[in-house]
Structures are given as C-alpha cells and as structure tokens.
PLY file of the C-alpha trace (Angstrom):
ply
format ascii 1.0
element vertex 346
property float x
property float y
property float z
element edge 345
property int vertex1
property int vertex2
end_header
-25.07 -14.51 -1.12
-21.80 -14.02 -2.53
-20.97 -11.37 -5.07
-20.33 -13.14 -7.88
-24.54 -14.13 -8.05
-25.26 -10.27 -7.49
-23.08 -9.86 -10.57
-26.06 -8.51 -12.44
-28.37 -6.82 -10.15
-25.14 -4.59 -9.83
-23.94 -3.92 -13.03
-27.84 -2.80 -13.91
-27.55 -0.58 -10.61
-24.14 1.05 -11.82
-25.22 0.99 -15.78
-28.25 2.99 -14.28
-26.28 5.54 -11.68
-23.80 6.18 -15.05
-26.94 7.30 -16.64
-28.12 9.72 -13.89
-24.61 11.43 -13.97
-25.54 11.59 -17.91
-28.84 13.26 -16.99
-28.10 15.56 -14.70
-25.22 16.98 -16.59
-27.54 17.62 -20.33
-29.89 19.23 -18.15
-28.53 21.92 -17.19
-26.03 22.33 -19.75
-28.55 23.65 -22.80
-31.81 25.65 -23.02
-34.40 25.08 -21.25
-32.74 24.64 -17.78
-35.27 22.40 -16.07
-38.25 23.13 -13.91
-38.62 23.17 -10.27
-40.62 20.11 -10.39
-37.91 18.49 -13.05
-35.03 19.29 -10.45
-36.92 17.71 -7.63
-37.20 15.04 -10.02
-33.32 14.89 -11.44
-32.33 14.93 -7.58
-34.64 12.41 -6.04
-33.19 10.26 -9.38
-29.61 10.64 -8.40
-30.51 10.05 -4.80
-32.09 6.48 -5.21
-28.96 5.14 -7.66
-26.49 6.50 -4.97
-28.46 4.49 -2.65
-28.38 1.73 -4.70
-24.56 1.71 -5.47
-24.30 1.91 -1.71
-26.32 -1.05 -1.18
-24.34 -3.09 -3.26
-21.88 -2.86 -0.51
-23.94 -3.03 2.39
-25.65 -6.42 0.50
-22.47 -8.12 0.06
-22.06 -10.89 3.02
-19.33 -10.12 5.62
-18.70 -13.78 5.29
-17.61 -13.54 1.86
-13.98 -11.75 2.85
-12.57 -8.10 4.32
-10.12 -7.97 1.47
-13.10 -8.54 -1.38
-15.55 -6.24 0.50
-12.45 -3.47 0.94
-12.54 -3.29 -2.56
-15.62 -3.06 -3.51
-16.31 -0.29 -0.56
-13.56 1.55 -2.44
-15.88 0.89 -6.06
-18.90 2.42 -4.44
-17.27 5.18 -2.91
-15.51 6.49 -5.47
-18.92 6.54 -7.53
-20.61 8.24 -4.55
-17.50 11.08 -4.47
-17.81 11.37 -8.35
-21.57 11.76 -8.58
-20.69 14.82 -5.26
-18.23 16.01 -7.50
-20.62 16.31 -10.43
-23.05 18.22 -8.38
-20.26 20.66 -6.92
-19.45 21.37 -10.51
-22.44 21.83 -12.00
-23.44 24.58 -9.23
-20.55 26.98 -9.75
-20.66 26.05 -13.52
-22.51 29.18 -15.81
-26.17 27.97 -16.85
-26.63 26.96 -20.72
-23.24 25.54 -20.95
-21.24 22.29 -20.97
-18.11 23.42 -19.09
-14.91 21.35 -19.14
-14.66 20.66 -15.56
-18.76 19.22 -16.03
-17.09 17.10 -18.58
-14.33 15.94 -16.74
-16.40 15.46 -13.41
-19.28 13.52 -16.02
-16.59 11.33 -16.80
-14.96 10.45 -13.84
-18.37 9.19 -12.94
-18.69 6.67 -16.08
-15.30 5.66 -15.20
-16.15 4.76 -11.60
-19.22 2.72 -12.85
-17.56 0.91 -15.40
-14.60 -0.02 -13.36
-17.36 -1.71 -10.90
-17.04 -4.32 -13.82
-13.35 -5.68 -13.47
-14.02 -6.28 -9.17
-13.12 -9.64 -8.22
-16.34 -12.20 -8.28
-14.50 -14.00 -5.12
-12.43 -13.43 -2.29
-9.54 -15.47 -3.64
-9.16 -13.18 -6.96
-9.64 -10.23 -4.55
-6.64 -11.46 -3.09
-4.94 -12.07 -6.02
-5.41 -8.25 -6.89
-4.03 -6.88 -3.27
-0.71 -8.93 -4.27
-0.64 -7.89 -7.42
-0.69 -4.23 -6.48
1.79 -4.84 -3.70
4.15 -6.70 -6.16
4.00 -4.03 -8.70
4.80 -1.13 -5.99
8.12 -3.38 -5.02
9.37 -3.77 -8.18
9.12 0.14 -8.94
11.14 0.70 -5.77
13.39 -2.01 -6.40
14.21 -0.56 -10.17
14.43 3.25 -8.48
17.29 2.07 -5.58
18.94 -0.02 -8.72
19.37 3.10 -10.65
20.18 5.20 -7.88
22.95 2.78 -6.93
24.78 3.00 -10.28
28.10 3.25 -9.99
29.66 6.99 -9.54
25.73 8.28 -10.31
24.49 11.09 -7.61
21.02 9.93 -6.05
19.85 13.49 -5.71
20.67 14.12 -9.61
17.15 14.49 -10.42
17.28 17.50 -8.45
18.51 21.59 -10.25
21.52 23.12 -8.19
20.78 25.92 -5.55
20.89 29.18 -7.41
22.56 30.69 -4.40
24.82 27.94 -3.72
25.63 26.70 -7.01
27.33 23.01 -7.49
25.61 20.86 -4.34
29.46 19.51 -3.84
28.16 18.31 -0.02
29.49 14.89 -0.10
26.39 14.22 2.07
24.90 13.50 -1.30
26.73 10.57 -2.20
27.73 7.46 -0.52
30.43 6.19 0.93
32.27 2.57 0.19
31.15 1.45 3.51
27.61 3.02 2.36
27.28 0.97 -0.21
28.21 -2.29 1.15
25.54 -1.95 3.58
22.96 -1.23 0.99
23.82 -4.33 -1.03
22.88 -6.62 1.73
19.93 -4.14 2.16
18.81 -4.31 -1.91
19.27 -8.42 -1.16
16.31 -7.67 1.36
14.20 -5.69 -1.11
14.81 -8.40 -4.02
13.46 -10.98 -1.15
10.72 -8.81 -0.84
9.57 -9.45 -4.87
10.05 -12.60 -4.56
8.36 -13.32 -1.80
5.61 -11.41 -3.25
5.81 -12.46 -6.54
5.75 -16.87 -4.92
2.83 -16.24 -2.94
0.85 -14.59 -5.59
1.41 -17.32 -7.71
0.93 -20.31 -4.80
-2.51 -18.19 -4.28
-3.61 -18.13 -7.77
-2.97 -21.58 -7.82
-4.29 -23.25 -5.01
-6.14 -20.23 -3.15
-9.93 -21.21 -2.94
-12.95 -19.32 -1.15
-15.08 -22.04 -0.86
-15.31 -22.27 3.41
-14.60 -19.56 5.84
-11.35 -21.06 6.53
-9.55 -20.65 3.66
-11.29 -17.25 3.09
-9.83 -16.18 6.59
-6.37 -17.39 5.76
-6.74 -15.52 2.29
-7.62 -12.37 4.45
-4.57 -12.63 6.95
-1.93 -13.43 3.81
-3.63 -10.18 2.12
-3.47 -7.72 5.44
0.15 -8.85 6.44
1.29 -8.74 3.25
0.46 -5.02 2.51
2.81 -4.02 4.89
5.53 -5.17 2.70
5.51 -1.94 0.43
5.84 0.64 3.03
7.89 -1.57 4.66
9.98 -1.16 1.72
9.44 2.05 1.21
10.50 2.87 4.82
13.63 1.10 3.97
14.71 2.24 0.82
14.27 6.60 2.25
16.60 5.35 4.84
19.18 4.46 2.66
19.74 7.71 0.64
22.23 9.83 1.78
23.58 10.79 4.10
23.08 7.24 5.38
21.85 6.61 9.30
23.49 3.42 9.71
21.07 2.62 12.62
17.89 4.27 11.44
18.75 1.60 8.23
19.29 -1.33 10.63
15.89 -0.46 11.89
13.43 -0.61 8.87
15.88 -3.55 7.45
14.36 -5.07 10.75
10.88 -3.91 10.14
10.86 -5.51 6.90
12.69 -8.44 7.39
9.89 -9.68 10.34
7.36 -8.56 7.79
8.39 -10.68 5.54
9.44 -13.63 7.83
5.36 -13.13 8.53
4.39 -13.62 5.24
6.17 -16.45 4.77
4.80 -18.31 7.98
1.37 -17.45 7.08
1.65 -18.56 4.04
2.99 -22.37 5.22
0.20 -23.01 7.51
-2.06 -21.92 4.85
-4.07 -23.86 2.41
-2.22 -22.14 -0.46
0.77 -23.88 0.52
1.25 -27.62 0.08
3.98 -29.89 0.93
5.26 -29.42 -2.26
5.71 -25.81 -2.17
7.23 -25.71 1.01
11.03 -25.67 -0.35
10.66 -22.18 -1.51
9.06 -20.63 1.60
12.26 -22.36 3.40
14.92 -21.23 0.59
13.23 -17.52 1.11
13.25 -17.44 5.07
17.25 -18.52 4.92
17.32 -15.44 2.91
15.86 -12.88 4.93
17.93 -14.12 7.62
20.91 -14.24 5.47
20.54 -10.57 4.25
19.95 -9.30 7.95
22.66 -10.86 9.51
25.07 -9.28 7.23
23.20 -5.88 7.38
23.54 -6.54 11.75
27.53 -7.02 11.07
28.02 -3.97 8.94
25.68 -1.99 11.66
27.12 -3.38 14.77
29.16 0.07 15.47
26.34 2.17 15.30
24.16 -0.12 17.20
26.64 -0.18 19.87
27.03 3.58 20.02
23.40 3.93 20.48
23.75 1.59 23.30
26.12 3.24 24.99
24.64 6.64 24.21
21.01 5.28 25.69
23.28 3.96 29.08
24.98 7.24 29.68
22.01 8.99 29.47
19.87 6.96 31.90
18.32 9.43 34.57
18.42 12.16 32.52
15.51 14.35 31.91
15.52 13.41 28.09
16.40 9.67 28.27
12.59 8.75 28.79
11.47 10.41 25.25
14.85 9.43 23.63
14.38 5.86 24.06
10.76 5.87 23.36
11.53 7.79 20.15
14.34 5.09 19.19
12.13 1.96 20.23
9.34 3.77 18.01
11.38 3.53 14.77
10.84 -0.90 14.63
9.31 -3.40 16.59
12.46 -5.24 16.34
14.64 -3.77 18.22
17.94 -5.82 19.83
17.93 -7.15 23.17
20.78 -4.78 24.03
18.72 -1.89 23.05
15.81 -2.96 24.62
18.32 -4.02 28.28
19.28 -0.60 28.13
16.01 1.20 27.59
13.97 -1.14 30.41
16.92 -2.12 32.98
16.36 -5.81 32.08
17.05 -8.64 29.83
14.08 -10.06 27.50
0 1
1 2
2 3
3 4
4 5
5 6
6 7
7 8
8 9
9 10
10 11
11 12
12 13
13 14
14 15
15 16
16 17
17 18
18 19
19 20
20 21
21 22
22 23
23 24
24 25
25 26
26 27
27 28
28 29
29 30
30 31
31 32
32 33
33 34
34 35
35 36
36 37
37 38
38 39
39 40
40 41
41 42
42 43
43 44
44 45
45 46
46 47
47 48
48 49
49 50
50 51
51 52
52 53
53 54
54 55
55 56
56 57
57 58
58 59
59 60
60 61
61 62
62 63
63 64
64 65
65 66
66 67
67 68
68 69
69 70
70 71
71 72
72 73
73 74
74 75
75 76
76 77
77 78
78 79
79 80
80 81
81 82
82 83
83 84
84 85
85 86
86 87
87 88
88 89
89 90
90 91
91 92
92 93
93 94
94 95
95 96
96 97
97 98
98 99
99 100
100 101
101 102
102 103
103 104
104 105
105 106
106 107
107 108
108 109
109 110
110 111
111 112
112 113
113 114
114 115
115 116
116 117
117 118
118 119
119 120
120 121
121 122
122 123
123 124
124 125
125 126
126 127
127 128
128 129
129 130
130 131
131 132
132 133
133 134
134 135
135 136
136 137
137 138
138 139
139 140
140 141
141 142
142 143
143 144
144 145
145 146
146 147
147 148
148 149
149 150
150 151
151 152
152 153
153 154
154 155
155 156
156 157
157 158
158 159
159 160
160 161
161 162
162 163
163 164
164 165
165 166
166 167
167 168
168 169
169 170
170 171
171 172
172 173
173 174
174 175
175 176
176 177
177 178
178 179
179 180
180 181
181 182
182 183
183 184
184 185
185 186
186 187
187 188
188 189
189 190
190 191
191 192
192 193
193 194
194 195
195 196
196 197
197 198
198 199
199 200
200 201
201 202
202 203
203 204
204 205
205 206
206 207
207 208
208 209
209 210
210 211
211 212
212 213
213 214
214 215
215 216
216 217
217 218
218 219
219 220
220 221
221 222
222 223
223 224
224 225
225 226
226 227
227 228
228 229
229 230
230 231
231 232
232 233
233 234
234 235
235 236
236 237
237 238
238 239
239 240
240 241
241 242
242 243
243 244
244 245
245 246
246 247
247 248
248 249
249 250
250 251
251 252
252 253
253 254
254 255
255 256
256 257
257 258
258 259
259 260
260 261
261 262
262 263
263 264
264 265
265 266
266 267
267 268
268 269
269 270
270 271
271 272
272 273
273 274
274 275
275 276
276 277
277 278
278 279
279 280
280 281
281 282
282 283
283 284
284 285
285 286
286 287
287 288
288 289
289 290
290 291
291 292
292 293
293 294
294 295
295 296
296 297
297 298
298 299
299 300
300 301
301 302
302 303
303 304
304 305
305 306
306 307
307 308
308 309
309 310
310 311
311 312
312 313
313 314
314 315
315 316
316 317
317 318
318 319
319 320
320 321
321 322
322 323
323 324
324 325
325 326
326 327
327 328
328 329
329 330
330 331
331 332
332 333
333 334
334 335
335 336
336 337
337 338
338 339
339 340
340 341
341 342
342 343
343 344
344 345
C-alpha cells in the first residue's frame, strides 16, 4: 500500500497525537492537577498515539523506496522525541503553571505533527526533496568560498584578534598566488557540483516515476550517491583555507570529482535520463575531468614529494600507519601513491 492512500489514516493519527501533547500539557498546568486514575488515563492516551505515529512507519511498504521511508522515519521520530521531551519538561516543571519551556516543548510537538503533512506522497518527490536539500547545501558553500576568495579579503576575517597577540599578521592566513590558482580550478569543481545537482534534480522531476520497482531502485541509488556530494564538498572547500595542503586538496578534489563522475553515470543508465538529455551529462563529465586535470598539474610537486617521502620511508617502523593514514584521506589515490604504498603497480 503506498503512502500516498494512507494519506488520511495518518494525518487523523498525527491530528490526534498533536492533541495528546495539548492534553497532557493543560493538565497539569492549572488547578486541579489530575487524579491518579486521570494520569493513568493521560499516559495510556499518549502511549497509544505514539504507537500509532510509529506505525505509520512500520505500515509503509519497504517496496515503496529507502529514500521515501528515510524520511518519513525521520517525521515519526521527531514526534516521538518531542512528545519525550514534553514529558521531561513537564516533570521538573512547578505544578499549577504553564512554564515556557512546557510551551516551547508543546510546540515543538504541533510542529512535528503538522510537518507530517508536506512528506512526499511517492518515492520520486521524496527524491526530489533529498536533491533539493543537497543542492541548497552546495550553493551555500559555493557563495561562502566565493566571498572568501575576494580579492585582497582575509578568510579568517570573521574572526576578533588574539588579545595577547594582537594583529594575526601570520601570513598563514592568507593565500598565496600559487594558492589561488589552485583553488580556481578547485571552485570550477564545486560550480560542477551545482550543476550537476541542480540537472539531475530537474531530469528527475521531469521524467522520474515510481510506478515499478525499477525505477524506484534507480531513484534510490541517484538519491544515496548523490548525498555524498555535500560533504564531499564540504571536505573540499576546509581543505582549501589557509594555510593550503596542496596534497590534502588534491585529495578531496579527488573524492569529489569520482563522486560526481558517479552521479552522472547513474544518472545515464537511469530512466530519468533519455537520449535527449544525454548531451549535458557528457558536457558535465568533460568538466569534472577538465577541472581535475588542471588541479593534478598545479599539485604534481606535492604529489611527488609525498611519493618520495612514502619510498624513503619504506621499512620504517612508521611507514605502515603513514601510508594507511594518507590512503585514508580518498579512495582515489594515484597509481604512484598507491606503487609506493603496496610495492606494485595497479
């Protein structure tokens, strides 16, 4: 049964837990606080709607998609936790009285069962949402890196002088000209991250359907790999304030850039993607490659300092953890790195 035809079985069950939360609050925020028997009564009340907001979950088909069921696990729970909340505060509230926090907490719970409401009906516009989110969390760290990479502006401006110290005039804080023409090829990556993002939302809220398991899978594997984009990102964009790591930037430019080369295969053998869109998954690919390849040339010294640094120290006691620790930071590491660490070519 998909979710969309338990539409209003569920919106009576959260209509009705918002309710209890209203109960339970009144009653013991005025004259006469209620009876042993009417407490046993208010708490076998709340216990039977949190069962039933927890049901709505457990009702809702695995079949019908991981990405639509994620979110509304995260619905229900958050009305569970408020309604546990609400209790907490109500116990180590005084008696008689309609504290602020009770309010607050009484609140939070309404909130929870009203945002129930705006869920997806399908696993498509569940989708749709995930890559939405994703999108939006991109284009803030895309506009932050912009700023920060104003001409002549400090990145760490944001931040009051040491009283101690005084001016911060470590030139660690600011990059270099050879800084900042790595970062450009690196901000090229992070734009091809939004679009990326914001093509295959719109290739998914145009020809995304949940009608068969197939497409809902495919749905499901475009929405998990493409939530790695933003902490890919993320990982990226820490690694390129100052004072810059040339290779720890190489790195996540490498996470990202297979992240995003993932997205963009998954999202041409998927039904979201006919011939016709095709051109742009092509156009986006050359671009990722494009992008990394110059951020590769303007890393190559580094990269072949850490190679040399990982040969000399071969046999040593720390060359086992080292290499580990270095081959941790991406899962797309060069062959050279990876000849020196294992003895052997790919």
């Amino acid at each position: 049964m998909a979710f969309s035809c338990l539409e209003k079985r569920n919106g009576q069950t959260f209509k009705e837990t918002s309710q209890e939360a209203t109960k339970l609050s009144l009653a013991f925020s005025r004259s006469p606080l209620p009876s042993a028997e009417n407490c046993q009564k208010l708490s076998e009340d709340v216990q039977n709607a949190i069962l039933a907001v927890a049901t709505v979950y457990y009702w809702l088909p695995k079949g019908q998609g991981t990405t639509l069921r994620k979110m509304v696990r995260d619905a229900t729970t958050e009305v569970v936790e408020g309604m546990i909340q609400l209790t907490e505060t109500i116990l180590i509230s005084p008696l008689e009285s309609l504290s602020q926090e009770q309010l607050i907490s009484t609140g939070g719970v309404w909130e929870a069962c009203e945002q129930v409401s705006n869920l997806p009906r399908n696993n498509q516009a569940a989708v749709v949402s995930a890559l939405a989110a994703c999108l939006s969390v991109v284009k803030d760290a895309l506009e932050e890196m912009e700023n920060a990479l104003v001409e002549g502006q400090d990145p760490y401006s944001d931040i009051t002088e040491d009283e101690d110290l005084g001016f911060r005039g470590n030139r660690d804080t600011y990059w270099s000209e050879a800084d900042r023409k790595l970062l450009s090829s690196c901000m090229g990556l992070i734009k091809a991250s939004k679009a990326c993002l914001k093509k295959v939302l719109s290739v998914v809220k145009a020809y995304g359907k949940a009608e068969s398991p197939e497409h809902i899978a495919q749905l499901d594997d475009l929405a998990d790999i493409a939530n790695e984009i933003s902490p890919s990102v993320d990982e990226l964009a820490l690694s390129m304030y100052p004072p810059v790591n040339q290779l720890a930037v190489r790195l996540n430019a490498a996470k990202l850039a297979s992240v995003l080369k993932k997205v963009l295969e998954i999202t041409k053998t998927s039904h979201v993607c006919p011939p016709s869109e095709e051109g742009w998954v092509q156009f986006l690919i050359g671009a990722v490659d494009h992008n990394m390849d110059k951020i590769k040339n303007f890393t190559q010294e580094s990269n072949r300092k850490c190679c040399l640094l990982l040969y000399q120290l071969q046999g040593s006691v720390g060359y086992e953890y080292i290499s580990r620790e270095i081959l941790h930071l991406s899962s797309l590491q060069s062959s050279k790195i990876r000849f020196f660490c294992h003895g052997k070519n790919d």
